[in-house]
Kinemage of the C-alpha trace (Angstrom):
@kinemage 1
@onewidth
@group {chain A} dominant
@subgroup {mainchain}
@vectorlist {calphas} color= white
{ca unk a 1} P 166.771 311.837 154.029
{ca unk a 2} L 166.481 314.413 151.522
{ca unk a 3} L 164.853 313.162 147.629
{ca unk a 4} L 165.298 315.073 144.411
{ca unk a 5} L 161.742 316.921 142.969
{ca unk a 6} L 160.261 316.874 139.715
{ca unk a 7} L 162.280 318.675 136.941
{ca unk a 8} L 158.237 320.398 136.094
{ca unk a 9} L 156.355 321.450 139.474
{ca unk a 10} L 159.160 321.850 140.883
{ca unk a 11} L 157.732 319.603 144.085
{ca unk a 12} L 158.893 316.321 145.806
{ca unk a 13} L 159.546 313.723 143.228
{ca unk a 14} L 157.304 310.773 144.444
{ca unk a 15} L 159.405 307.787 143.221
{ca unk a 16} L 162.258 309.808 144.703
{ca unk a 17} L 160.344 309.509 148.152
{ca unk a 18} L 159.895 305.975 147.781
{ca unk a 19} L 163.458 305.132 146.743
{ca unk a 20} L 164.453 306.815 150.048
{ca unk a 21} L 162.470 305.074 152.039
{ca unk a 22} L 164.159 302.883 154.650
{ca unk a 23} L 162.684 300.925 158.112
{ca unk a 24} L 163.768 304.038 160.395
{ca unk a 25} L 161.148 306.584 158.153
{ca unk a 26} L 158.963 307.980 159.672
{ca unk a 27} L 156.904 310.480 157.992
{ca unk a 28} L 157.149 312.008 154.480
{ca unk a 29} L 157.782 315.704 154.113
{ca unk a 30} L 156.802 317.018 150.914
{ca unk a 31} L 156.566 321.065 150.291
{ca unk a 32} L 153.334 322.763 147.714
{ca unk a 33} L 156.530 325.191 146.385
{ca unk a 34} L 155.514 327.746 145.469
{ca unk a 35} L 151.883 326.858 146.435
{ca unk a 36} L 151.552 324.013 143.267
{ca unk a 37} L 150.004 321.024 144.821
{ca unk a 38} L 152.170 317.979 145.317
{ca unk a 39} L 150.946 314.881 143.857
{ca unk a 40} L 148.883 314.243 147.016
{ca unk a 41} L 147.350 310.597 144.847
{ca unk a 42} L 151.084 308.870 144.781
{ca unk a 43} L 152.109 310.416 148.309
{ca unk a 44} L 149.062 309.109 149.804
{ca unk a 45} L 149.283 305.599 148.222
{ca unk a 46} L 153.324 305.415 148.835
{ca unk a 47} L 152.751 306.853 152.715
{ca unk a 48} L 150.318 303.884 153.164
{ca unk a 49} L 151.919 301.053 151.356
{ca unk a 50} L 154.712 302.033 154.647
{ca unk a 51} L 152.361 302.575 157.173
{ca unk a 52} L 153.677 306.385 157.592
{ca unk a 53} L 151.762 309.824 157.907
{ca unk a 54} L 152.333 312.580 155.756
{ca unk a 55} L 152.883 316.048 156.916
{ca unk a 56} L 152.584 318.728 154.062
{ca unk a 57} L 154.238 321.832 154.583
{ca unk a 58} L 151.675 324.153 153.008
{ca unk a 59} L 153.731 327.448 153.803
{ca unk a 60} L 152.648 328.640 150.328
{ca unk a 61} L 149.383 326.936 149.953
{ca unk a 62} L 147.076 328.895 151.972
{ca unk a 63} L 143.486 329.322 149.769
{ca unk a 64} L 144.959 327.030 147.343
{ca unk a 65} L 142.416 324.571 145.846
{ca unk a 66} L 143.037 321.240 143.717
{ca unk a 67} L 139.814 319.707 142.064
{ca unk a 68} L 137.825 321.753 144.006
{ca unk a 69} L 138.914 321.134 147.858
{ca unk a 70} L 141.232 323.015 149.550
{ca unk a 71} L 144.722 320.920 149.493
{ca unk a 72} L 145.011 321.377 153.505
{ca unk a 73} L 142.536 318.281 153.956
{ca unk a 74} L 145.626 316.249 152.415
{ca unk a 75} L 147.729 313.836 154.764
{ca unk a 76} L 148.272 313.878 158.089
{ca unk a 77} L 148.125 317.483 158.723
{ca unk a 78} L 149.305 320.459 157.226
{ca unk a 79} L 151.255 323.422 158.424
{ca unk a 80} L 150.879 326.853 157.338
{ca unk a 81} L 152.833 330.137 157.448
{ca unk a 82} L 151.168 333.505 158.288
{ca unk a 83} L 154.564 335.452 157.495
{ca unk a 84} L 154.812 338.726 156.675
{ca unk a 85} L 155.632 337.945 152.907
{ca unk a 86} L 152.538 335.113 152.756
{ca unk a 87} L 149.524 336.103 150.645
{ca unk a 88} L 147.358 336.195 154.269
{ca unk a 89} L 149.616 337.276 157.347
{ca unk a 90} L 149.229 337.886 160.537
{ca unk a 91} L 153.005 339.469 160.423
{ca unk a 92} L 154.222 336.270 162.364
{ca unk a 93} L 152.931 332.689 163.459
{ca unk a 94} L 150.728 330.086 161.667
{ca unk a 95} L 148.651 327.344 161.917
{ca unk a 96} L 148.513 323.742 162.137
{ca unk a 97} L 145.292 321.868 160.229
{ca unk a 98} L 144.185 318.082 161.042
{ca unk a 99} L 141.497 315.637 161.116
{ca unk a 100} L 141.910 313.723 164.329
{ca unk a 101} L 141.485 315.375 167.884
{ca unk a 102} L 143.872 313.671 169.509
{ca unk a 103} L 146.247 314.920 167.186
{ca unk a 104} L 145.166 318.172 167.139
{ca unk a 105} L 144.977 318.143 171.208
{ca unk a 106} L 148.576 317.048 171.480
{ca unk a 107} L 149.740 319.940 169.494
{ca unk a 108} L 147.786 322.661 171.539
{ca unk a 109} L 149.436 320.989 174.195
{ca unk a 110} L 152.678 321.017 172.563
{ca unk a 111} L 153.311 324.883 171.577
{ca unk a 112} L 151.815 325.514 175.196
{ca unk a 113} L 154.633 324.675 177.243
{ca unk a 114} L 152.926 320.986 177.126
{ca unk a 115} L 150.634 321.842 179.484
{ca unk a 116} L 147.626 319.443 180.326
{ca unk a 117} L 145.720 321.911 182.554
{ca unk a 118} L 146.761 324.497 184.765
{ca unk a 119} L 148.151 322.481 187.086
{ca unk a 120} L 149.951 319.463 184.508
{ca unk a 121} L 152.151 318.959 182.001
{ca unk a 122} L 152.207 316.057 180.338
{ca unk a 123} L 155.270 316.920 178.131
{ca unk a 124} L 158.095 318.763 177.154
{ca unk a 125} L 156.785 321.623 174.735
{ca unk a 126} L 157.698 324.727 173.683
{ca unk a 127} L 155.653 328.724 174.067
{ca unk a 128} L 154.193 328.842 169.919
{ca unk a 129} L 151.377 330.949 171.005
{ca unk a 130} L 150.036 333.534 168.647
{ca unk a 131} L 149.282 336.493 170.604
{ca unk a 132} L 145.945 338.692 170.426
{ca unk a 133} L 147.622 341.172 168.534
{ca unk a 134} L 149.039 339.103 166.071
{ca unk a 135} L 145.096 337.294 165.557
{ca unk a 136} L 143.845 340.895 165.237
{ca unk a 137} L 145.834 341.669 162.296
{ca unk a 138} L 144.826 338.393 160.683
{ca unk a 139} L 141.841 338.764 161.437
{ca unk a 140} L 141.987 342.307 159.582
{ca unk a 141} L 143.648 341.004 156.682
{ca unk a 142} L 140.730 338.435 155.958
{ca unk a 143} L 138.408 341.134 155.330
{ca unk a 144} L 140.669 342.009 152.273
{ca unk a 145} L 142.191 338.476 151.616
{ca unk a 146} L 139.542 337.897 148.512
{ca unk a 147} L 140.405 341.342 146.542
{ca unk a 148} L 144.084 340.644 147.290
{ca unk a 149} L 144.201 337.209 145.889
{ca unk a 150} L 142.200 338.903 142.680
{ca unk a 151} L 144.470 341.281 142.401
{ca unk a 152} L 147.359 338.741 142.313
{ca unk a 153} L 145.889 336.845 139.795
{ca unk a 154} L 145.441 339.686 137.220
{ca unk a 155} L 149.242 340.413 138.314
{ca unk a 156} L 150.152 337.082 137.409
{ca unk a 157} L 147.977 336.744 133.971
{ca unk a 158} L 150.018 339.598 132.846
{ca unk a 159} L 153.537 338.137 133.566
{ca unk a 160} L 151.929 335.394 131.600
{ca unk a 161} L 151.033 337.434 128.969
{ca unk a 162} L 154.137 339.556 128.807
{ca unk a 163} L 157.010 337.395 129.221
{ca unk a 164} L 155.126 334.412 126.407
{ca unk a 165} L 157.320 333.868 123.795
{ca unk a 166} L 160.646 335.178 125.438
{ca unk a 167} L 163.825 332.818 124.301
{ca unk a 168} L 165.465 331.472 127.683
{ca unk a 169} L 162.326 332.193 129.857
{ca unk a 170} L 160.486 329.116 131.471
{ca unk a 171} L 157.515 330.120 133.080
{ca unk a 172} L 156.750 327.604 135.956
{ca unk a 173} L 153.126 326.348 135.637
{ca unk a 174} L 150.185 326.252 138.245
{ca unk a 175} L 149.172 322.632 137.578
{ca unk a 176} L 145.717 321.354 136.092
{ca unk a 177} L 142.749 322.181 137.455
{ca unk a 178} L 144.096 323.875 140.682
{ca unk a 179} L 143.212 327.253 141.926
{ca unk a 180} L 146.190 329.244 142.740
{ca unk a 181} L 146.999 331.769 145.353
{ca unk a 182} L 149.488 333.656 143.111
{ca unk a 183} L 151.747 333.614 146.161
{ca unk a 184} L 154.592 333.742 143.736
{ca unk a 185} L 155.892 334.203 140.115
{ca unk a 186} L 158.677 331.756 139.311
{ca unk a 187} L 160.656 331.891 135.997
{ca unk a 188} L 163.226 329.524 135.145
{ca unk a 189} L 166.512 331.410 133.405
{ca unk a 190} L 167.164 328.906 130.655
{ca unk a 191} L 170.834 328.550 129.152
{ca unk a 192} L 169.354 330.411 125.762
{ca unk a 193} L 168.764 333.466 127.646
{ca unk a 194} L 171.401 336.303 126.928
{ca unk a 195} L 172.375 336.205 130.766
{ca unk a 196} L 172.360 333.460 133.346
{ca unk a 197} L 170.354 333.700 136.409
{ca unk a 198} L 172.122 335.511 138.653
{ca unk a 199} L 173.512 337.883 135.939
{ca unk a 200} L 169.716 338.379 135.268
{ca unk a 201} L 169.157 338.682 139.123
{ca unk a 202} L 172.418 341.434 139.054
{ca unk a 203} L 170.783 343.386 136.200
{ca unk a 204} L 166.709 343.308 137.944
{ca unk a 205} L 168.394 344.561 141.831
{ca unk a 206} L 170.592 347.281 140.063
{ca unk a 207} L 166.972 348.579 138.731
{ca unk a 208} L 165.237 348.398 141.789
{ca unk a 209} L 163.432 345.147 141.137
{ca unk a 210} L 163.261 342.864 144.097
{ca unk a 211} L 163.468 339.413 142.705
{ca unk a 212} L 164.370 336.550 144.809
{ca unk a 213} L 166.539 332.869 144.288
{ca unk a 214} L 164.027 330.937 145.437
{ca unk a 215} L 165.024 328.301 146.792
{ca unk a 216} L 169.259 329.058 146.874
{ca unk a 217} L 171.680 327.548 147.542
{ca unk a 218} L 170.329 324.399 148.097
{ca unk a 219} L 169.402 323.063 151.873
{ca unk a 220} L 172.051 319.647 151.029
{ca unk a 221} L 174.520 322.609 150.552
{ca unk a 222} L 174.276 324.484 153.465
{ca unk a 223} L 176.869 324.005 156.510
{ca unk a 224} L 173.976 322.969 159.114
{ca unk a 225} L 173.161 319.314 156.581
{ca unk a 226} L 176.899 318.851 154.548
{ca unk a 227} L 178.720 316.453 155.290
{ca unk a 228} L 175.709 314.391 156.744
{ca unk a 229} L 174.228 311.168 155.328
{ca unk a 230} L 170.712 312.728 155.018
{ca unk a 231} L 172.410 315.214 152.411
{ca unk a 232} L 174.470 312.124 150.461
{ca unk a 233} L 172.158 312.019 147.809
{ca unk a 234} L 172.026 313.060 143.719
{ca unk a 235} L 169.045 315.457 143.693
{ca unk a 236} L 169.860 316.564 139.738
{ca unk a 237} L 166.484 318.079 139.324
{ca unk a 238} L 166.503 320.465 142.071
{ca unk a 239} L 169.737 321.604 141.744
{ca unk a 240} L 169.109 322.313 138.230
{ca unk a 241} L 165.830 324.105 139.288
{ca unk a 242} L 168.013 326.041 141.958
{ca unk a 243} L 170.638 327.394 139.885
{ca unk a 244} L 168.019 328.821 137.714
{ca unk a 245} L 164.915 329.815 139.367
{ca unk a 246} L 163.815 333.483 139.932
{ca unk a 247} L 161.000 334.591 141.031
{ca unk a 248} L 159.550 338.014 139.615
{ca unk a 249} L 158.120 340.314 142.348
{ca unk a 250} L 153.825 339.844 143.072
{ca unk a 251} L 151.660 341.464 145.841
{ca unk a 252} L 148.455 343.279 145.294
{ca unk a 253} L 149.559 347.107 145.458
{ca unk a 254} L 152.068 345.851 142.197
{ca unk a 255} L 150.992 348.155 139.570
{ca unk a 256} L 150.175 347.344 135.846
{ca unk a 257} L 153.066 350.370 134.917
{ca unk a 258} L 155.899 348.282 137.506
{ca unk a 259} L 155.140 345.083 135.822
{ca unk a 260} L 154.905 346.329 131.838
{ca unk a 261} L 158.271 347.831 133.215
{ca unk a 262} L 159.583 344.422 134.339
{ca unk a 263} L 158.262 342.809 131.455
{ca unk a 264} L 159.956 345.152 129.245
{ca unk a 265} L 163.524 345.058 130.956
{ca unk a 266} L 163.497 341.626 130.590
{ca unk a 267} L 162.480 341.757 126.961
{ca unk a 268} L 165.009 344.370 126.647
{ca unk a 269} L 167.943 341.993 127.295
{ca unk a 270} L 166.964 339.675 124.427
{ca unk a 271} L 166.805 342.260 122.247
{ca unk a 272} L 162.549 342.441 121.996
{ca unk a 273} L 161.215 345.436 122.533
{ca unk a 274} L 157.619 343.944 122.134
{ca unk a 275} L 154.518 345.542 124.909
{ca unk a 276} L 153.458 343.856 127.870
């Protein structure tokens, strides 16, 4: 069953999760979008009022801290992706993160062909091995993982700075007293900008300027889940959010020049021709 999010972070709406509830759930699936922590208090307190685990998919989330501790130690376990487009990669693969051994056991097992030993298998699994080659290059990008997510953070102070005041422009916040991995820069295209989003989105790719729809067209839209009863529900928030979201491009080797230049283009368009 899919739930609607909150109209602010952008995340799973926890009174939405509860109101979906029903006796055949079980787990909770909320996403960090965009790396924001969820509101990991409610979850937790919802998840065991049902006697159900919580599996986080922190995809965006890697370094990301919330009151001090990394938000991985939240739920059941959370999964991460090392894509080539996350702020660490290893170009493909991931990780899995949990408390309990058993757990943790089962999935080795699991994304090993359920293997036991060499000479057992205790289940039917699948081959999610990440190869040498692929650990190497992770292991390469760590060395440079704590200039990169500097870097990202200056990028993403100056977005901040830039695009303040602009009519139309919602920029999505971080969330109190969280560190951030800068993973991504998402503006909402209000109605009293001069073009809607994907006008906006039209004008930025004709310029060379890779911004993305993040996250469009909505999964409850898409021909694998219509039609089914998991999709049958009103999620107003999110497909508010996904009609309007865009998110501005961010990686380390970004320049200060390429994002005054952003900045100013989408200044331009409202008429402002004020500095980054």
């Amino acid at each position: 069953m899919f739930a609607d999010v909150d109209p602010i972070t952008c995340n799973l709406d926890p009174d939405a999760v509860e109101a979906a509830i029903t006796p055949h759930t079980v787990a909770i699936l909320p996403v960090h979008c965009f790396g924001r922590p969820c509101d990991t208090v409610r979850l937790a307190a919802i998840a065991e009022r049902h006697g159900i685990p919580i599996l986080y998919d922190a995809a965006h989330a890697f370094a990301v801290r919330k009151s001090g501790a990394s938000v991985l130690r939240e739920g059941t376990m959370s999964t991460l992706s090392f894509h080539a487009t996350k702020v660490f990669s290893t170009c493909e693969g991931g990780a899995i993160v949990c408390r309990d051994k058993a757990l943790k056991d089962r999935v080795t097992s699991l994304r090993n062909f359920g293997f036991i030993d060499q000479e057992r298998t205790g289940m039917i699994g699948i081959n999610g091995k990440m190869s040498e080659v692929h650990a190497a290059f992770g292991l390469l990008q760590l060395r440079h993982l704590s200039a990169a997510l500097d870097r990202r953070g200056a990028i993403d102070d100056r977005y901040r700075r830039g695009l303040a005041g602009i009519p139309g422009l919602t920029i999505v916040p971080t969330g109190d007293d969280v560190l951030a991995n800068h993973g991504y820069f998402p503006i909402l295209v209000e109605d009293a900008y001069p073009l809607d989003r994907d006008g906006l989105h039209r004008v930025l790719t004709a310029k060379g300027i890779g911004a993305r729809r993040y996250f469009y067209p909505l999964i409850v839209d898409m021909p694998a889940y219509r039609g089914l009863p998991a999709a049958a529900v009103s999620v107003p928030n999110a497909r508010r959010i996904a009609d309007r979201i865009l998110c501005l491009p961010i990686f380390p080797d970004l320049t200060d020049d390429i994002v005054d230049g952003i900045v100013g283009t989408l200044r331009e368009l409202v008429g402002d021709r004020k500095a980054a």
